[in-house]
C-alpha positions in Angstrom: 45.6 14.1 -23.0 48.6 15.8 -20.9 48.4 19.0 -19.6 51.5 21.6 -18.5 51.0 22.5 -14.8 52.8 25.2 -12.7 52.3 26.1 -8.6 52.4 29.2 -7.4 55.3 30.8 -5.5 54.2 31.1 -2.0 51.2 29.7 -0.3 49.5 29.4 3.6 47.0 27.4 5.1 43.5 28.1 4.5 42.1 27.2 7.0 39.8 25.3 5.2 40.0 21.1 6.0 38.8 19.7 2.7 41.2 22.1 1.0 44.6 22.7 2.6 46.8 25.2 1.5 46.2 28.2 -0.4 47.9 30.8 -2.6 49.4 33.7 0.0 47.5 36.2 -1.7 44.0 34.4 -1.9 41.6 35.3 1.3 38.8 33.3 3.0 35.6 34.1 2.6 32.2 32.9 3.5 29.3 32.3 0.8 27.3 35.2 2.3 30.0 37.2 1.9 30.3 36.6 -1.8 26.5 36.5 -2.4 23.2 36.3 -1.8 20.7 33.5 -1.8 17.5 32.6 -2.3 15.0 29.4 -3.2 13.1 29.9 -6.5 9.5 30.5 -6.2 6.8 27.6 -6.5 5.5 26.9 -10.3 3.4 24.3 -10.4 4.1 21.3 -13.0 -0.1 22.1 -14.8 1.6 26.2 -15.0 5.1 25.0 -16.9 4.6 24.9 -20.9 6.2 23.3 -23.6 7.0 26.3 -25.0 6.8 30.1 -24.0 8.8 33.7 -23.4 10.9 32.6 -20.4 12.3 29.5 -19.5 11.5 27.5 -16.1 14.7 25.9 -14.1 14.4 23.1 -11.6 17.2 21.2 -9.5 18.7 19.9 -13.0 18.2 22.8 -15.6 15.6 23.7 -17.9 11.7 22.5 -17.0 9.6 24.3 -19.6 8.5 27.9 -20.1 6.4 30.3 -17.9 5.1 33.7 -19.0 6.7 36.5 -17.3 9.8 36.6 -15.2 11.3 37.3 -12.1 15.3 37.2 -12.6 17.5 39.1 -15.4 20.8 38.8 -15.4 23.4 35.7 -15.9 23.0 33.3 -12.4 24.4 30.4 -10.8 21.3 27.8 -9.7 21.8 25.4 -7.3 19.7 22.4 -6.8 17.9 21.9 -3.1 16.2 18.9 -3.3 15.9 15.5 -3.5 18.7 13.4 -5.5 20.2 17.0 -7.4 20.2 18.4 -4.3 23.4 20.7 -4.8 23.7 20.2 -8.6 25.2 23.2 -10.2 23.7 24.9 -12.9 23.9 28.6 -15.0 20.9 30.6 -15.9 21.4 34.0 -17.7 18.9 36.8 -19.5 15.4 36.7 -17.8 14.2 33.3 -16.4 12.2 31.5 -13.8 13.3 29.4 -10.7 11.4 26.6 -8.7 11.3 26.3 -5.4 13.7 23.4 -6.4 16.7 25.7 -7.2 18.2 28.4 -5.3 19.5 31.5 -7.1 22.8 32.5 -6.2 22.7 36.5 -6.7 26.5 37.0 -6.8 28.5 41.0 -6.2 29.7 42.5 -9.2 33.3 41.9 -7.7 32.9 38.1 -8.9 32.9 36.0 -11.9 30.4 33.8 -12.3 32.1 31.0 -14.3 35.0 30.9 -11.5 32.3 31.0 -8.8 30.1 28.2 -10.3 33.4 26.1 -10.5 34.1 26.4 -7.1 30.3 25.6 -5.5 30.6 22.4 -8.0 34.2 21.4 -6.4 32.7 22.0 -2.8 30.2 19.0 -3.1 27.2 20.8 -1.2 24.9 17.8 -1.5 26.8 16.8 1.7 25.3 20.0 2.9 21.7 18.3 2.5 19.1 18.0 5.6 18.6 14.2 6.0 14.7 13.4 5.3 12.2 11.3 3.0 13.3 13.6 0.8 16.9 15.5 1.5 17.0 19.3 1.4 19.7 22.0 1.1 20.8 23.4 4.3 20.7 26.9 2.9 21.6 28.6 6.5 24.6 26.4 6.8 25.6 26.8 3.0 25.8 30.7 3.6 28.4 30.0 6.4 30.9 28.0 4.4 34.3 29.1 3.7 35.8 28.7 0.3 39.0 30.9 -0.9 38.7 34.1 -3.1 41.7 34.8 -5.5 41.5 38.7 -7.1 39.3 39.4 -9.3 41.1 39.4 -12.2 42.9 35.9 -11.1 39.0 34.5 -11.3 38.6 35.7 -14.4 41.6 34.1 -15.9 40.8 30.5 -13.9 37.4 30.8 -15.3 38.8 31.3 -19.1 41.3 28.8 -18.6 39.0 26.1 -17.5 36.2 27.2 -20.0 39.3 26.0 -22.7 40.9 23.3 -21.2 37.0 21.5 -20.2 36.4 22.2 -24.0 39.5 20.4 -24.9 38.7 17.5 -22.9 34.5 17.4 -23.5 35.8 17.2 -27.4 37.9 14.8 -27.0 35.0 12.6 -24.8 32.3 12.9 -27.8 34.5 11.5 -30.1 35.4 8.6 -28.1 31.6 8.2 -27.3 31.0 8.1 -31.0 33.6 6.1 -31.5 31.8 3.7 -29.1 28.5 4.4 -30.6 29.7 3.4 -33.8 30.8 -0.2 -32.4 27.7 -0.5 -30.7 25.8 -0.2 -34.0 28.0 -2.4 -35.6 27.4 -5.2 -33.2 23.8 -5.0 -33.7 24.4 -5.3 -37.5 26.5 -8.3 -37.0 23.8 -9.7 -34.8 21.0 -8.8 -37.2 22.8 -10.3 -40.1 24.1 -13.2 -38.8 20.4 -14.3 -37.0 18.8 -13.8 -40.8 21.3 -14.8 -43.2 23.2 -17.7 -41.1 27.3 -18.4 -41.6 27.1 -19.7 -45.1 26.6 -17.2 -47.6 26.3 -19.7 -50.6 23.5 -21.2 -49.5 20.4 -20.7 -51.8 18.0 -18.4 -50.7 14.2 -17.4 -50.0 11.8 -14.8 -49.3 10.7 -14.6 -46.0 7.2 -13.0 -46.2 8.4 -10.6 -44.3 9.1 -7.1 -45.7 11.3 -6.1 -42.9 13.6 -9.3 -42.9 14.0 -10.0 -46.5 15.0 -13.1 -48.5 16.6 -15.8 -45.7 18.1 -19.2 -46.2 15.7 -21.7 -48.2 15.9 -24.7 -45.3 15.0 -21.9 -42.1 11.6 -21.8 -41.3 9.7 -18.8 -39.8 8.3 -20.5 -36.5 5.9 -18.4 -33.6 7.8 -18.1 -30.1 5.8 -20.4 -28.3 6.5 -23.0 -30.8 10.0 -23.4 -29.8 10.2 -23.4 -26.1 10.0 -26.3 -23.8 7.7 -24.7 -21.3 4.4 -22.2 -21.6 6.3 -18.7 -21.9 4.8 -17.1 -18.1 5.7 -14.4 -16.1 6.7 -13.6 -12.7 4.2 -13.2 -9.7 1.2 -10.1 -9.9 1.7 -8.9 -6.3 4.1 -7.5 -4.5 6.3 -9.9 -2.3 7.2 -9.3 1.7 11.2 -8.7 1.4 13.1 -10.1 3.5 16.7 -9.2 5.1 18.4 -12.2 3.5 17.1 -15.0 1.2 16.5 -15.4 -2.6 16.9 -12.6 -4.8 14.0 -11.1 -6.3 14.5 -9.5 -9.6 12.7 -7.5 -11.7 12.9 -5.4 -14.9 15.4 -3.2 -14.0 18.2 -6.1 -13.6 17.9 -6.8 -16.8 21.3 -4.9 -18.4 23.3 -5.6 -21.1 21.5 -8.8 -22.0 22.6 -10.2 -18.9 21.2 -10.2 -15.8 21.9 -7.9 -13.0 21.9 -9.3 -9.8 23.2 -6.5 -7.7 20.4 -4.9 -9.3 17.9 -6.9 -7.2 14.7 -5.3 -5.9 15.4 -7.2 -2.7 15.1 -10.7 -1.1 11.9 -12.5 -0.3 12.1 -15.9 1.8 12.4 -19.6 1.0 9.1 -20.0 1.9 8.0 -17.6 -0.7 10.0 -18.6 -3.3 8.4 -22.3 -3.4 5.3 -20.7 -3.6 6.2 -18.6 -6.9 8.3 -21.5 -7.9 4.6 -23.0 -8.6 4.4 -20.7 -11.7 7.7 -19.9 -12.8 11.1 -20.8 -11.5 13.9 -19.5 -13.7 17.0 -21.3 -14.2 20.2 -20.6 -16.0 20.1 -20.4 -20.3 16.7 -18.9 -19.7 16.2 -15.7 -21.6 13.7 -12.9 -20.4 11.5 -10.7 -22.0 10.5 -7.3 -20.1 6.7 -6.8 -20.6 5.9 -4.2 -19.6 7.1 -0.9 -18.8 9.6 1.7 -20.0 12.1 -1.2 -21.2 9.4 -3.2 -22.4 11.3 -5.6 -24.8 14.5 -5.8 -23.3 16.1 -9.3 -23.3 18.3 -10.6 -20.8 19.7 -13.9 -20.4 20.7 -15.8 -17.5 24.4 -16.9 -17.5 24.7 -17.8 -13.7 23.5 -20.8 -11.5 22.1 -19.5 -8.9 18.4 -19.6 -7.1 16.3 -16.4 -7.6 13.1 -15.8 -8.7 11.1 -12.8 -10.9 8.1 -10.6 -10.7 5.6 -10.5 -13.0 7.5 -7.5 -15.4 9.4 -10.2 -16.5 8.6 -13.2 -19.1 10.2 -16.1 -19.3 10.9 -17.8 -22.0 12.9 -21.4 -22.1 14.5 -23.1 -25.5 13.6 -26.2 -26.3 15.7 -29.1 -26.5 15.8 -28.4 -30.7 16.8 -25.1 -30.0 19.9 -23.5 -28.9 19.2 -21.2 -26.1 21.9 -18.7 -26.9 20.8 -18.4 -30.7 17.6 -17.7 -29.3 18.4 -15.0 -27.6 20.7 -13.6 -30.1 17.4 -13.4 -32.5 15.0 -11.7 -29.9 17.6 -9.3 -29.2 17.4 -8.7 -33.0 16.0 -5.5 -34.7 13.6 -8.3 -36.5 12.2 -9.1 -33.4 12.4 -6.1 -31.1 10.0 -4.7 -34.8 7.5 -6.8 -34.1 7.3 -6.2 -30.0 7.2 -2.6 -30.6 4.5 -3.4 -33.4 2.0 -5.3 -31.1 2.8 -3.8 -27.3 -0.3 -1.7 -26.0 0.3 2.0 -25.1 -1.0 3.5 -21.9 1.0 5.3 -19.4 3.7 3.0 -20.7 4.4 0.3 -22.9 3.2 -3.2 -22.3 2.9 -6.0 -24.4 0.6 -9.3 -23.2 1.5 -12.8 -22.9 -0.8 -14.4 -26.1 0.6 -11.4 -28.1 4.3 -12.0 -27.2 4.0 -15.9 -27.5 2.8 -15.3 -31.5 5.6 -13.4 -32.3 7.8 -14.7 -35.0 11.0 -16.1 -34.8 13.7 -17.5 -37.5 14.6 -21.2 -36.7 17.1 -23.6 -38.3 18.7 -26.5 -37.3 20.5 -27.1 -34.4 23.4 -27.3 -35.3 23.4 -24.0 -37.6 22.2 -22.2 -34.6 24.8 -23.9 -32.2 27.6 -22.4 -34.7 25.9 -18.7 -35.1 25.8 -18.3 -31.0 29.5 -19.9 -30.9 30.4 -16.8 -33.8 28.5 -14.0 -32.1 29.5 -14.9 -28.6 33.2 -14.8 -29.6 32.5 -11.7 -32.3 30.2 -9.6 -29.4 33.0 -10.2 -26.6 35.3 -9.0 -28.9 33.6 -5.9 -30.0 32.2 -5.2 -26.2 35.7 -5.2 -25.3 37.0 -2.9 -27.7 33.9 -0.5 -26.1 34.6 -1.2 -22.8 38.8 0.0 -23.6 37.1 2.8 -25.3 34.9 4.3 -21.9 37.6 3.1 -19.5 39.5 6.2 -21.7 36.5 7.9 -21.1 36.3 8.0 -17.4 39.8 8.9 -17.2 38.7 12.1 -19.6 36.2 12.7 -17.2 38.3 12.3 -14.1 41.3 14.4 -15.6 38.4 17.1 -16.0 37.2 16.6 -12.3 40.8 17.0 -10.9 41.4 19.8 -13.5 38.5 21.9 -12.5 39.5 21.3 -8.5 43.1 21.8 -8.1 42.9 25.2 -10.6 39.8 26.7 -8.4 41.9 26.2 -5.2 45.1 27.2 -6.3 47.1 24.0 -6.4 47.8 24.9 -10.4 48.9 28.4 -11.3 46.9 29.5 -14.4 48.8 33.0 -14.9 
C-alpha cells in the first residue's frame, strides 16, 4: 500500500526533543492545558457483571457492566497500571472507570480522535513510576508538552487518519485470513495424511472410531504407551532453585509452534540439579512433549536441537520407539484425532489437566516404519512449505502495521500535511 504525502510550507522548532520541528502555525501546549485528569474510581472484580446498564473500563477496555454511572460524554482512557500502563483507549455515552484507567476530560476546543492519536504517539508508559507493579506518573504526564494545530486542522488529521487506518486495518484482516486459511489447510494435510497414509489405493478399513473413519487395512490402532521406548513421565513436582547460568529449565510455555522455545526458558537451575532430575526424566533431541496441564494442556512440541536442558513437571515426555518414527509420531499427536481424545479425557478444575495413566491409553494410528518414515519426510517438506508461505504473508503484515504506526505519528506532528 502507497500513500501520497505533502509537508507543509513553513515550520519551527518545537521545542519538543522526541519531536523536532513543527508546523509555524501549531503552538506548544502542556496536557493540563488541554485537559483535565483523573484515575477512575475503585470497582471491585465481585461488583463487575457479565452484563448490565453501563459498561466498566480498565487499563485495556471494556471489564463488564456496573449499575449506574459516573461519566457521560465521549472520553479518552488511559491505562495506569501495570503492563497497559499508558494504553490508549475511547469511552463515549455514560460509563464506568477503574481505578486502573484515568479519564482524560478534554475542552470543547479539542477533538478527541486527534487528541487520542497524539497521547498514543507520545508513548506515556515511559512515563510509568518504577515498582512491583509500575504506575502512571499522572503529575508529570500533566506537564508534558505536545503540539496543538487549530482546531479545525485536528479535525481534518483526525478524519484523515480515521480513513487511511481503515484502509490499512482492511487490508491487515484479509492477509490474516489469508494466513488463517493456510493454517487450516496445514492441519487438513496433517490430519489426512496421519489417517489415510501416501497411497490412496490401498484397501481400506474401519477404524472403530467414529471420529477417524475407515484407515488403511495393514495400520493398527495402538495405545501411546505401547509405542515408546521409555515409561511416558514428566518433569519434576517442585519448584527448582534458579540459578544465574546453567541448564535451561523449561516448561509449558516454551512449547511454540511444535517446536521448542528455548529463549522461552523459565530460567537455569545448576548441574547439580539437573543430575538429580535427570533420575526421572532427561529429555533429548526427537523427543516430543505433551503439556499436561494447564491452559495449553495438549500442546505438542518436539525437540529439534541437541542441547542439555531439562523440564518441569507441566511437561510429559514421551520417546518413539525404535519401530517408530519419532517425527510421524508427532505429526499424529498434533492431529485433530488425537488432540479429540486429550480434550475428551483431561479433568477440569481451575484449568485443564490431563493425568499420566489417562494420557499413556490414548490411542494412536501406527504403521510400519517405513510408511511413517515417508509420511514425516512429506509433511516436513509440505508444512515448511506452507509455514513459509504464512510467515511471507505476516512479514506483509507487520509492515501494514508499521506503515500505520509511522502514518498515525508523522500526520499528528505535522511532518505530513493532511489539508
Amino acid at each position: 500500500m502507497k500513500l501520497k504525502f505533502s509537508r507543509y510550507d513553513q515550520y519551527k522548532d518545537s521545542g519538543i526533543e522526541w519531536i523536532g520541528e513543527i508546523p509555524e502555525h501549531w503552538e506548544e501546549k502542556r496536557i493540563k492545558d488541554l485537559s483535565f485528569l483523573q484515575s477512575g474510581i475503585n470497582i471491585t472484580s465481585q461488583q463487575i457483571e457479565d452484563e448490565g446498564k453501563y459498561p466498566v473500563y480498565g487499563g485495556n477496555g471494556i471489564r463488564g457492566y456496573f449499575s449506574g454511572y459516573t461519566n457521560d460524554g465521549n472520553y479518552i482512557l488511559i491505562g495506569r497500571q501495570g503492563a497497559l500502563c499508558g494504553n490508549i483507549n475511547h469511552a463515549s455515552g455514560k460509563f464506568w472507570a477503574t481505578e486502573h484507567a484515568v479519564v482524560v476530560y478534554h475542552n470543547k476546543k479539542i477533538d478527541v480522535k486527534w487528541y487520542g492519536a497524539m497521547l498514543q504517539v507520545m508513548n506515556l508508559n515511559q512515563y510509568s513510576i518504577s515498582a512491583a507493579q509500575p504506575g502512571l506518573a499522572v503529575d508529570r504526564v500533566k506537564r508534558l508538552l505536545l503540539p496543538v494545530p487549530p482546531l479545525h486542522e485536528q479535525e481534518a488529521i483526525a478524519h484523515y487518519l480515521d480513513t487511511k487506518t481503515a484502509q490499512i486495518d482492511r487490508q491487515i484482516d484479509l492477509l490474516t485470513q489469508k494466513a488463517q486459511r493456510y493454517e487450516e489447510l496445514k492441519r487438513a494435510i496433517v490430519n489426512e495424511t496421519v489417517t489415510r497414509g501416501l497411497d490412496k489405493s490401498v484397501p481400506m478399513k474401519d477404524s472403530g472410531i467414529e471420529w477417524i473413519g475407515d484407515i488403511p487395512e495393514h495400520w493398527k490402532l495402538q495405545h501411546l504407551k505401547n509405542v515408546v521406548s521409555i515409561k511416558i513421565t514428566d518433569g519434576p513436582h517442585e519448584t527448582p532453585t534458579f540459578v544465574d547460568h546453567g541448564v535451561p529449565f523449561i516448561s509449558a510455555e516454551a512449547v511454540q509452534n511444535g517446536e521448542i522455545n528455548f529463549e522461552a526458558k523459565r530460567g537455569y537451575i545448576s548441574e547439580e540439579t539437573d543430575k538429580v532430575y535427570s533420575a526421572k526424566c532427561k529429555p533429548k533431541k526427537d523427543d516430543i512433549f505433551i503439556v499436561k496441564s494447564g491452559s495449553t494442556t495438549g500442546k505438542i512440541g518436539y525437540v529439534s536441537r541437541d542441547i542439555n536442558f531439562n523440564i518441569w513437571s507441566p511437561l510429559a515426555l514421551i520417546r518413539a520407539s525404535k519401530q517408530n518414527h519419532p517425527r510421524y509420531l508427532f505429526y499424529f499427536l498434533s492431529s485433530i484425532h488425537f488432540q479429540r481424545q486429550v480434550q475428551t479425557y483431561w479433568s477440569l478444575g481451575t484449568q485443564p489437566n490431563i493425568g499420566m495413566k489417562v494420557l499413556e491409553n490414548l490411542f494412536v494410528l501406527i504403521t510400519n516404519f517405513e510408511d511413517q518414515k515417508a509420511i514425516a519426510d512429506y509433511l516436513d517438506t509440505k508444512t515448511a512449505q506452507i509455514d513459509q508461505i504464512i510467515q511471507n504473508i505476516n512479514t506483509q503484515v507487520e509492515k501494514l502495521q508499521e506503515l500505520r504506526k509511522t502514518l498515525i505519528n508523522d500526520v499528528v506532528t505535522g511532518k505530513i500535511k493532511v489539508i
